[in-house]
RODO-2510 file (C-alpha; in nm, 4 decimals, decimal comma):
residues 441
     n   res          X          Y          Z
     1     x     0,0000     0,0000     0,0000
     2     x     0,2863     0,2447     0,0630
     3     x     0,4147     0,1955    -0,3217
     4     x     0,0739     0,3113    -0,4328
     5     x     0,0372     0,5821    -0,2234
     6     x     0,1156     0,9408    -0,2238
     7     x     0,4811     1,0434    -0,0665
     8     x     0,5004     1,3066     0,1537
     9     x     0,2398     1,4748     0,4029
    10     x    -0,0227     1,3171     0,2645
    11     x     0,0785     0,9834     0,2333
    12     x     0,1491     0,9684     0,5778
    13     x    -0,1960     1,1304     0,6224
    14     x    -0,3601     0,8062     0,4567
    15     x    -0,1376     0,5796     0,6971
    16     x    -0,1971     0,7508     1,0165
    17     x    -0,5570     0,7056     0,9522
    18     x    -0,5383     0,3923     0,7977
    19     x    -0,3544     0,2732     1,1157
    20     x    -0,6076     0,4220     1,3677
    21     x    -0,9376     0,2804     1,1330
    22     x    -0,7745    -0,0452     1,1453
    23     x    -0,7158    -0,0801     1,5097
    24     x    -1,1085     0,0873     1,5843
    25     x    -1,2919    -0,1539     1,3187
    26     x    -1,0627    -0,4326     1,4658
    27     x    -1,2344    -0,3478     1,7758
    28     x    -1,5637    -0,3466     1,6491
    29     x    -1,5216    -0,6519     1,4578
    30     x    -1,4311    -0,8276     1,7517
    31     x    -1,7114    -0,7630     1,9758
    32     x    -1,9604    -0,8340     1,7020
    33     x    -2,0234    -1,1984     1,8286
    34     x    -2,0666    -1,0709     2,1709
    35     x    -2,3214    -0,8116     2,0697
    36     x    -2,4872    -1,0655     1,8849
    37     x    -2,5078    -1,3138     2,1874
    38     x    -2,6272    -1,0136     2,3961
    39     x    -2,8607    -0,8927     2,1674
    40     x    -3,1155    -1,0323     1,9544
    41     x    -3,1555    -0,9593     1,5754
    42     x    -3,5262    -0,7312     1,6168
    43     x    -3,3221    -0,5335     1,8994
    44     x    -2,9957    -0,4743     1,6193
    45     x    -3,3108    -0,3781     1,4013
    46     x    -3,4613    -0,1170     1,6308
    47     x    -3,1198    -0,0054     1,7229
    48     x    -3,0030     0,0534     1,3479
    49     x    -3,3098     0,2402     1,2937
    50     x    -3,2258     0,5021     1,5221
    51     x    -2,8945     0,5244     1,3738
    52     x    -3,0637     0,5744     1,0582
    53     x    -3,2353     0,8668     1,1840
    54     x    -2,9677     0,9963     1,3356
    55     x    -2,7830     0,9999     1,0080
    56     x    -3,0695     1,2064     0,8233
    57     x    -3,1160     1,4604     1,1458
    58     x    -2,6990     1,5302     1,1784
    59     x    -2,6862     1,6139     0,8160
    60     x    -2,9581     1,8626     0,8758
    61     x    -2,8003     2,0161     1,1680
    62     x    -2,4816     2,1584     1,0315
    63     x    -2,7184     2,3048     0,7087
    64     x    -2,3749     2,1680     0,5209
    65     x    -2,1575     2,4188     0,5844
    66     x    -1,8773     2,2067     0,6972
    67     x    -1,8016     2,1537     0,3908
    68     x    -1,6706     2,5110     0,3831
    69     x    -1,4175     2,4869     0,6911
    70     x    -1,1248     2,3523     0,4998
    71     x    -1,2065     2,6879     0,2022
    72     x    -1,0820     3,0076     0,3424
    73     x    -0,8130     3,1507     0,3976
    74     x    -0,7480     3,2250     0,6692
    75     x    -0,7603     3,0158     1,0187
    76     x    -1,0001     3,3380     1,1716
    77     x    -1,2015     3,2781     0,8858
    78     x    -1,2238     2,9387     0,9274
    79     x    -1,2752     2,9092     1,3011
    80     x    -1,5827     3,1408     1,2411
    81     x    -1,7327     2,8596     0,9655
    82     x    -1,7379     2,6176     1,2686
    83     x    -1,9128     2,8303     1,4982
    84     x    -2,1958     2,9272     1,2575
    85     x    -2,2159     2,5122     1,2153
    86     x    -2,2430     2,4779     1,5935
    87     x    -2,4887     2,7337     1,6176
    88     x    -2,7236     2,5797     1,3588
    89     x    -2,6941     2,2455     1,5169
    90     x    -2,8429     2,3653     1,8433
    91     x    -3,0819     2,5432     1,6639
    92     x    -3,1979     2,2485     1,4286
    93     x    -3,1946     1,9723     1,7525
    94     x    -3,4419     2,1962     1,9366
    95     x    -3,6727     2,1942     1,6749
    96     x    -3,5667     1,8596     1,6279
    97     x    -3,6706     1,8039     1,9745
    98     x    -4,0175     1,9240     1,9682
    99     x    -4,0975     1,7201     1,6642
   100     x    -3,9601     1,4310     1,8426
   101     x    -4,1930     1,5353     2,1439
   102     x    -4,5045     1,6089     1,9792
   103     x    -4,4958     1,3305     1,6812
   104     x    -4,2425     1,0640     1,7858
   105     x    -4,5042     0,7860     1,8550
   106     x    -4,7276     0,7819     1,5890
   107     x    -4,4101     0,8158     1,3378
   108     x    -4,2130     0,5479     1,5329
   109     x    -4,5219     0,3248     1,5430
   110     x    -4,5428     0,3666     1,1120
   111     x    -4,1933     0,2925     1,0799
   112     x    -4,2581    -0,0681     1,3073
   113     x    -4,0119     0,0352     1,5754
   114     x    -4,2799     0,2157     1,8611
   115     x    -3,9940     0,1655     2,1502
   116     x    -3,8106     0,4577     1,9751
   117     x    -4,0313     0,7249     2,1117
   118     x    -3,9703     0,6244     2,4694
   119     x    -3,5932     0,7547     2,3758
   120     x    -3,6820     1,0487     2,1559
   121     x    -3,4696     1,2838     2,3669
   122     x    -3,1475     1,0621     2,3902
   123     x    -3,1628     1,1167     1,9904
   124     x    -3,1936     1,4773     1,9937
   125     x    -2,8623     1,4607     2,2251
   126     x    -2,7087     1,2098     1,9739
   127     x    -2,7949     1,4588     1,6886
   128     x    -2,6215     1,7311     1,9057
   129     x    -2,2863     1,5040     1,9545
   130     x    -2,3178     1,3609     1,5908
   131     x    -2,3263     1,7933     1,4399
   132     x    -2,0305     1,8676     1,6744
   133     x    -1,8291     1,5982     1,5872
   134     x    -1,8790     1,6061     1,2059
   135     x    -1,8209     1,9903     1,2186
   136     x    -1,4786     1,9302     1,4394
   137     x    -1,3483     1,7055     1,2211
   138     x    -1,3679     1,8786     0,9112
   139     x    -1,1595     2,0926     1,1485
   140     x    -0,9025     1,8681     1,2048
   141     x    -0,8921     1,7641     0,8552
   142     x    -0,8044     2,1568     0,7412
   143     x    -0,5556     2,1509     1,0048
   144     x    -0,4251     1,8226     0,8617
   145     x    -0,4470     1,6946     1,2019
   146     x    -0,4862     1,3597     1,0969
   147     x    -0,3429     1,2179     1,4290
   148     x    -0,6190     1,3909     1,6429
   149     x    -0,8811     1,2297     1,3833
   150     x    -0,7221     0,8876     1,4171
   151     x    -0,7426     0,9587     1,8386
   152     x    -1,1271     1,0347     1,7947
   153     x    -1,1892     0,7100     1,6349
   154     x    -1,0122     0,4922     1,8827
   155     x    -1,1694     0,6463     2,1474
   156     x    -1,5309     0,6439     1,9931
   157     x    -1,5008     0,2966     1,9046
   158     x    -1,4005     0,2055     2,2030
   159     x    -1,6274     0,3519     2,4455
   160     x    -1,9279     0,2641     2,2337
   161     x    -1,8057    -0,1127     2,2053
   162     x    -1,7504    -0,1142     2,5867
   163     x    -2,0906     0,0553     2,6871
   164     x    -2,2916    -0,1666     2,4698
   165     x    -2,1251    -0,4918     2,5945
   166     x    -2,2058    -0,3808     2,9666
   167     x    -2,5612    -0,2880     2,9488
   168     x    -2,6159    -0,5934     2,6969
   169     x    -2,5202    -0,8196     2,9509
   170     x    -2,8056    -0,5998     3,1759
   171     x    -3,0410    -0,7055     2,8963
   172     x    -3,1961    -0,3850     2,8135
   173     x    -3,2530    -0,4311     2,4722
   174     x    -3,1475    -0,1912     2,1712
   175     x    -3,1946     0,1003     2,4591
   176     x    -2,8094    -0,0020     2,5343
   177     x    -2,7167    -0,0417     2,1870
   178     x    -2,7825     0,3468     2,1683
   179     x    -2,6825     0,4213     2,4674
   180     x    -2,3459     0,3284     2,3905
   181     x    -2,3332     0,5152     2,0667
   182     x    -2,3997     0,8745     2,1975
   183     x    -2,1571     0,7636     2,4591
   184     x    -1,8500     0,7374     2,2114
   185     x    -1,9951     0,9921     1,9893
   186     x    -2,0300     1,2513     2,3370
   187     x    -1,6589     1,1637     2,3974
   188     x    -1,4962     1,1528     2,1191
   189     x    -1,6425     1,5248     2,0265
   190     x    -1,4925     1,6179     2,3683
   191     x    -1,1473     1,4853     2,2638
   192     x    -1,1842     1,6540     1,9144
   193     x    -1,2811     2,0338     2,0871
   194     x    -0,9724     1,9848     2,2866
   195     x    -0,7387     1,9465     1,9949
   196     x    -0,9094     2,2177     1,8163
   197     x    -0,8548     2,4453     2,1371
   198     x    -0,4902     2,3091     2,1125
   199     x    -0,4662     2,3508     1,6977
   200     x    -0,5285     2,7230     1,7259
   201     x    -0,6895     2,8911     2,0199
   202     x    -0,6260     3,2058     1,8623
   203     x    -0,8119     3,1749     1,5616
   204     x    -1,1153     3,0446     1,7750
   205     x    -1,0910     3,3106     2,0051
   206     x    -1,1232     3,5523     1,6991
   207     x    -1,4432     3,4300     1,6193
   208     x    -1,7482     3,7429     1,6400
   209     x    -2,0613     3,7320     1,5532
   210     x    -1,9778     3,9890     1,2297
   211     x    -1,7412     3,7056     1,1380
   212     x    -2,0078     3,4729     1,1325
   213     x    -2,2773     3,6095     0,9679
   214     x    -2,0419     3,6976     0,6995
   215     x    -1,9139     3,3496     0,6698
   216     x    -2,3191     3,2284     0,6472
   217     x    -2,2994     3,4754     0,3482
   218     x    -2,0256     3,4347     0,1594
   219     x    -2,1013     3,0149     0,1854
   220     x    -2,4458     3,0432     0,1388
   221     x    -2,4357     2,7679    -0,1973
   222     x    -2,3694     2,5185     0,1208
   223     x    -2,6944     2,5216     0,2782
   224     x    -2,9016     2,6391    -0,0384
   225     x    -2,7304     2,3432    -0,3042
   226     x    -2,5245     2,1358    -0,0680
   227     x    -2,7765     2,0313     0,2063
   228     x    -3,0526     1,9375    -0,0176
   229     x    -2,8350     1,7327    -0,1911
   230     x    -2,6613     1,5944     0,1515
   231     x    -3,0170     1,5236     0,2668
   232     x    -3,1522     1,3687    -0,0463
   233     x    -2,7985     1,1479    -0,0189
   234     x    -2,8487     1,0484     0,3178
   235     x    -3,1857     0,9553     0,2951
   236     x    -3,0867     0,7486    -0,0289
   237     x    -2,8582     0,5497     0,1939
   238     x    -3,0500     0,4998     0,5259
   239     x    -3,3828     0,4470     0,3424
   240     x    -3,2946     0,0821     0,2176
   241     x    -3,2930    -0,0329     0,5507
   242     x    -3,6057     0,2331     0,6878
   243     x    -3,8308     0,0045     0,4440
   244     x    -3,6925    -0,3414     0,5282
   245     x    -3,7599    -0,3004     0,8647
   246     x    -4,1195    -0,1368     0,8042
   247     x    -4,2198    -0,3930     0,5186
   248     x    -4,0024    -0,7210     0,6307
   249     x    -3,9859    -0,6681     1,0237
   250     x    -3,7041    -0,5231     1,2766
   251     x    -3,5393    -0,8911     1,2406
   252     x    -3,4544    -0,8081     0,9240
   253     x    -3,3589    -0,4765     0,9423
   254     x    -3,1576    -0,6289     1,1840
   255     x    -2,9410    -0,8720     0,9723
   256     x    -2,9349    -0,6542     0,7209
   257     x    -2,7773    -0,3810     0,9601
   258     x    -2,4941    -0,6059     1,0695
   259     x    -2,4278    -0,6855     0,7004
   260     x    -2,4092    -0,3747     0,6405
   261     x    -2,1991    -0,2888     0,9208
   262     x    -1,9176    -0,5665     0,8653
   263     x    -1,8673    -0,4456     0,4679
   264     x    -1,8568    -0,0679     0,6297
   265     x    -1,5722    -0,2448     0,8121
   266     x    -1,4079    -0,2912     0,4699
   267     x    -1,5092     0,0297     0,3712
   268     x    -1,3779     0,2047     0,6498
   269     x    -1,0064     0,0264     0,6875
   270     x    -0,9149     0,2226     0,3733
   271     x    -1,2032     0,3987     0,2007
   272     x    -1,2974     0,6367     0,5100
   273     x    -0,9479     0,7513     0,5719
   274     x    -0,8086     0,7909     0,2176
   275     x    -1,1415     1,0057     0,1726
   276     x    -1,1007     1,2425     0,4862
   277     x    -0,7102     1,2753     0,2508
   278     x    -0,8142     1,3091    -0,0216
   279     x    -1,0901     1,6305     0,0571
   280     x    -0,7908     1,8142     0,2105
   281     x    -0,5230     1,7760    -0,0893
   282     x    -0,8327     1,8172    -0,3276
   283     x    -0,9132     2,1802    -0,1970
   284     x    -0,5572     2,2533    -0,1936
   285     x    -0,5144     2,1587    -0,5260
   286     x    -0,8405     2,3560    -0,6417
   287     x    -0,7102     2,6294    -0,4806
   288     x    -0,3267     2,6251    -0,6233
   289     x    -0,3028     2,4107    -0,8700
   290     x    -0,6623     2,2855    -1,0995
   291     x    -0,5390     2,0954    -1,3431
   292     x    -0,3653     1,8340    -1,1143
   293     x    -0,7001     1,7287    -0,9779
   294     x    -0,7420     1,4763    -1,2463
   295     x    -0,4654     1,2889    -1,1856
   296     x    -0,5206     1,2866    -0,8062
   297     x    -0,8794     1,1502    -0,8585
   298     x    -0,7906     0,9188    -1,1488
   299     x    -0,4878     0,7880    -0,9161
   300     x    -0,6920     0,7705    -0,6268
   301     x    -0,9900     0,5527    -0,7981
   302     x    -0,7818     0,3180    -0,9552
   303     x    -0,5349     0,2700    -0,6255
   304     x    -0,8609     0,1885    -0,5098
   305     x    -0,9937    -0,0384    -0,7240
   306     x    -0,6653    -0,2897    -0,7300
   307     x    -0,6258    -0,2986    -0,3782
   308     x    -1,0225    -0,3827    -0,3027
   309     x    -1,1041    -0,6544    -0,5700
   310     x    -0,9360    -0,9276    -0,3994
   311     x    -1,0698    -0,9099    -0,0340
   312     x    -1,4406    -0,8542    -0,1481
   313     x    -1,4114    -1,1569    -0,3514
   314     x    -1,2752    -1,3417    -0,0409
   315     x    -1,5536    -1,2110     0,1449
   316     x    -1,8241    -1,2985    -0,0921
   317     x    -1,6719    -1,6943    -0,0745
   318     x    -1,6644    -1,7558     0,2783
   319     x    -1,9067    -1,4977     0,4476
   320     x    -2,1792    -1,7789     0,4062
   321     x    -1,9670    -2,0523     0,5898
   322     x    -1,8572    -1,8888     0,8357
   323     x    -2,1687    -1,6379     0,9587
   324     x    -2,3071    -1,9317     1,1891
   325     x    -1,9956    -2,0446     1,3438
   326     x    -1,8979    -1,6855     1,4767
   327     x    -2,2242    -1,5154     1,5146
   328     x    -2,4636    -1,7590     1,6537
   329     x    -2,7268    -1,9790     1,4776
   330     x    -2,9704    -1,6809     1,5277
   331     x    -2,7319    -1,5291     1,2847
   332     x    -2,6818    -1,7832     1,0397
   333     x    -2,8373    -1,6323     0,7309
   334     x    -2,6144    -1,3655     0,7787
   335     x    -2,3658    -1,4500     0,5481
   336     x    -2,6071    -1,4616     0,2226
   337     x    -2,6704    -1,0823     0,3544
   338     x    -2,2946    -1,0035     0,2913
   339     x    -2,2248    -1,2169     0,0214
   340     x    -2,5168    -1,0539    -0,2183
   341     x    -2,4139    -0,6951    -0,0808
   342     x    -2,0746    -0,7250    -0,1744
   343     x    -2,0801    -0,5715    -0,5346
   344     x    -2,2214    -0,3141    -0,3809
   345     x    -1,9964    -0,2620    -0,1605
   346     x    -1,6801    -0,2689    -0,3703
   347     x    -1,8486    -0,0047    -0,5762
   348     x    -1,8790     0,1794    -0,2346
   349     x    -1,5469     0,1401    -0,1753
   350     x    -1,3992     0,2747    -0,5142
   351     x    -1,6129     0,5669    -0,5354
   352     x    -1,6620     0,7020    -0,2008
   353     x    -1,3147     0,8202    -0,1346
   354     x    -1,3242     1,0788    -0,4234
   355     x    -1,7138     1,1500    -0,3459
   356     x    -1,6035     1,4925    -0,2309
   357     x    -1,4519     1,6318    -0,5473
   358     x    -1,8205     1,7668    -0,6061
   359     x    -1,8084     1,9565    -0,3286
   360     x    -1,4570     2,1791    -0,3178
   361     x    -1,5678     2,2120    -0,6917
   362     x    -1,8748     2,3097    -0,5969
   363     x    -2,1268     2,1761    -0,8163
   364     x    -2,4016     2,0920    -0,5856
   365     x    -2,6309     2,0531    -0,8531
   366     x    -2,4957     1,7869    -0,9900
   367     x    -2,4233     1,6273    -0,6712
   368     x    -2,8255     1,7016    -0,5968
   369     x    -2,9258     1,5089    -0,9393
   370     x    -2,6740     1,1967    -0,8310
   371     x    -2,8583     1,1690    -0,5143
   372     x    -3,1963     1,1746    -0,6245
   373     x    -3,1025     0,9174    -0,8557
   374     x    -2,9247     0,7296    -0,5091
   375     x    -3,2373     0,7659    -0,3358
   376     x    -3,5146     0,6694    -0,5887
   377     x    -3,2973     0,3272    -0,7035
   378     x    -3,2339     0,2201    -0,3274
   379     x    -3,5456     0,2841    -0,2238
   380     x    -3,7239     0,1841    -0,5313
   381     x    -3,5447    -0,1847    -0,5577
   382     x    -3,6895    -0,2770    -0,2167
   383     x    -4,0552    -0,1288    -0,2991
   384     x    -4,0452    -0,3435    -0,6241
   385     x    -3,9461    -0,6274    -0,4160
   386     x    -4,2637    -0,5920    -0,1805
   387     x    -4,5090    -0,5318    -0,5028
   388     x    -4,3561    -0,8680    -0,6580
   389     x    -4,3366    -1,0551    -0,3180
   390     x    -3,9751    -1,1040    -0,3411
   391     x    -3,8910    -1,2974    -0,0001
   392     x    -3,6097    -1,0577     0,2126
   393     x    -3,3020    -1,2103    -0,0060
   394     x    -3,4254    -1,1246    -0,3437
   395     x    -3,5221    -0,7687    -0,1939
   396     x    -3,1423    -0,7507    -0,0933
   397     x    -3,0228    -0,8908    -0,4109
   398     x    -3,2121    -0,6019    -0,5895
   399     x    -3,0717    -0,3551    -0,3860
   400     x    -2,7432    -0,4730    -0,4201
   401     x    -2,7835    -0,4277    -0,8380
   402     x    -2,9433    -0,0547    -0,7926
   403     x    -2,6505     0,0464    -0,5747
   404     x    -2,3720    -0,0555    -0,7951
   405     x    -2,5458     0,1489    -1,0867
   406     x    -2,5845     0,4422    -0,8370
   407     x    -2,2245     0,4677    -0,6939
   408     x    -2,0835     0,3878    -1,0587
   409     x    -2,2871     0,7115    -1,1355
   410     x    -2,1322     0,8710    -0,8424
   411     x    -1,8038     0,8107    -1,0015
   412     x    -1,8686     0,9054    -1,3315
   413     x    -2,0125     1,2219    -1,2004
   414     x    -1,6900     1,3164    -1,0298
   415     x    -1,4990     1,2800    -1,3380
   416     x    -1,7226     1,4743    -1,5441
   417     x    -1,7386     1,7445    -1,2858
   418     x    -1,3633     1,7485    -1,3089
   419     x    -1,3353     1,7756    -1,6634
   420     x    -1,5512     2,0648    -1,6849
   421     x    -1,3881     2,2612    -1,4104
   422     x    -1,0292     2,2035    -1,6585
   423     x    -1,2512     2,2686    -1,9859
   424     x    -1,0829     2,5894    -2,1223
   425     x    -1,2872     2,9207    -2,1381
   426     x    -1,3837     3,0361    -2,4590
   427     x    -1,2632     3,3714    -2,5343
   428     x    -1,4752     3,6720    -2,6136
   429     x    -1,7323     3,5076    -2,3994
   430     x    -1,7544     3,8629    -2,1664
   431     x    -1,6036     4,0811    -2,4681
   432     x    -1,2926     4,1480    -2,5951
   433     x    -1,0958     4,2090    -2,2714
   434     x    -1,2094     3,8893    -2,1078
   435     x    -0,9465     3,7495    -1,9149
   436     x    -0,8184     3,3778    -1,9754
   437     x    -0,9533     3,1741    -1,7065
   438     x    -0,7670     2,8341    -1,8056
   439     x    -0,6359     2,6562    -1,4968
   440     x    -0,2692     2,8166    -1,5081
   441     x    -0,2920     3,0885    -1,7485
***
């Protein structure tokens, strides 16, 4: 892996993380077949389903304008980004909160998982954690702190892993499962605020409320391009599992979950961490030198694509043998799960990385359009299976085909996006004096 990759700062960038994702998934993957002794599959269900939620209300929170800390210029102006993204998620989980308060039952009872409302307002402080610690890391990653980001996700893993194990073996059901989670999420957000402090006190110090509502300004494609398009992507990935558990039961859901969980294991030893890389060289490069991002992203993909082929195929082989043995024989139609997600998957894990390019080139239209297109063939491949009465495989096996045409579009998307930002600007276009806008000129 170090041949293929980058020299320099970012190489070791890649590593560190790679290193620190390794060790947390490692973690994670070895307490799965204690969670799954300690909890049953409907619990996993009703647990992933808050997660689920949790995904769509944190990308609401921050109204996407983290995706502008790692843009200006200055550390001042950055540090004022991050408060305006803290502000909005307090904002966002209070309303959030009196939703939850007011309409949590009857939308947790149409959804199939009714328990969920007795926990409404541990999710609002999960959705609280989850904005702080998405908007402090895309601190961190400016800073190209990449050892305080590898920190966070020891420590995250590891508190969640330990808090679930100990109230699972209390028995209290998928209310520990989340328990744990906001745990882990709670402290690693702490540990992330105190390397910010540490990064550059001054700059946060700096930050005035002037300063902010100028940043809100100047940024304001974020919220009015980006976040639709973050929403509509979000929902396109937590809405596969949304309607297995409402039309095939939390038992389901919950196999399905785990599935999905172990391949995010492969997704995350590499994908995740070349990714976080990958954003911060790709808005440097924007910034100093635009023609160079095609190489980075065409590098980047195919570094990728050699280096995932052969596990997933290993995966796909003995996932189905092995699922009983390690799980539990409540588990042991796991493995079919993994095996018939794993094209999907690889696709995942190819494309994600680069995923970002659309956003330090800003064209959230196009990244809008891409997840529309996400959501309506996830979604739609598991409503099809229900109208043909497709048993909970063959619903999988169709989602599995709709998501490696939707991250292959994902991909080419990127690519085009990139081409256009290097197309050369016609001349005379705003008169005679126009100035030549070619990346370099």
């Amino acid at each position: 892996m170090r041949g293929w990759l980058p020299q320099g700062h970012l190489g070791r960038g890649v590593l560190t993380l790679m290193a620190a994702s390794t060790i947390a998934e490692a973690i994670s993957a070895a307490s799965a077949p204690i969670i799954t002794r300690l909890y049953a599959p409907a619990e996993v269900g009703t647990y992933a389903v808050a997660i689920s939620l949790l995904a769509i209300l944190v990308t609401i929170s921050t109204l996407s304008y983290q995706f502008a800390i790692p843009l200006p210029e200055s550390a001042i102006g950055a540090a004022n980004v991050v408060a305006l993204c803290l502000g909005a998620a307090l904002a966002v989980s209070a309303v959030s909160g009196v939703v939850l308060w007011l309409a949590g039952p009857q939308f947790f009872g149409l959804i199939g998982t009714a328990v969920l409302s007795r926990y409404a307002m541990l999710l609002v402080l999960g959705q609280i954690v989850g904005a702080s610690l998405v908007t402090l890391s895309y601190w961190a990653v400016r800073a190209k702190k990449f050892s305080a980001i590898a920190a966070t996700n020891l420590t995250q893993t590891a508190t969640t892993v330990a808090v679930q194990t100990g109230l699972g073996v209390a028995r209290v059901g998928a209310f520990g499962l989340l328990v744990g989670y906001v745990t882990g999420s709670l402290l690693g957000s702490i540990r992330l605020a105190r390397a910010a402090w540490q990064i550059d006190s001054a700059a946060l110090r700096g930050v005035t409320r002037q300063g902010v509502l100028a940043a809100a300004r100047r940024y304001r494609r974020f919220p009015i391009f980006s976040l639709p398009s973050s929403i509509v992507n979000t929902v396109g990935q937590q809405a596969p599992l949304l309607f297995l558990v409402a039309l095939y039961g939390t038992a389901v859901g919950g196999r399905y979950a785990l599935a999905d969980r172990l391949l995010g294991v492969c997704v995350a030893l590499v994908s995740e961490s070349v990714g976080q890389v990958f954003f911060a060289e790709g808005a440097r490069v924007v910034r100093e030198q635009p023609a160079a991002l095609r190489a980075l992203f065409w590098r980047t993909t195919r570094t990728l694509a050699l280096a995932g082929v052969g596990p997933f195929a290993l995966i796909a082989v003995f996932a189905p043998v092995l699922a009983g043995p390690v799980f539990g024989k409540e588990w042991s139609d796991l493995g079919l799960f993994v095996a018939i997600l794993v094209p999907m998957y690889f696709a995942v894990f190819v494309t994600n990385p680069t995923g970002s390019t659309l956003d330090f080139l800003e064209r959230q239209e196009l990244q809008f359009v891409l997840g529309i297109l996400r959501a309506g063939l996830l979604s739609g491949a598991v409503i099809v299976s229900t109208v043909l009465h497709l048993p909970p495989m063959g619903a999988v096996g169709l989602l599995s085909v709709a998501g490696c045409l939707t991250y292959g579009a994902f991909g080419v998307g990127s690519w085009y996006a990139i081409r256009a930002h290097a197309r050369p600007v016609p001349r005379g276009l705003g008169g005679g004096d126009a100035p030549d806008l070619r990346p370099g000129a």
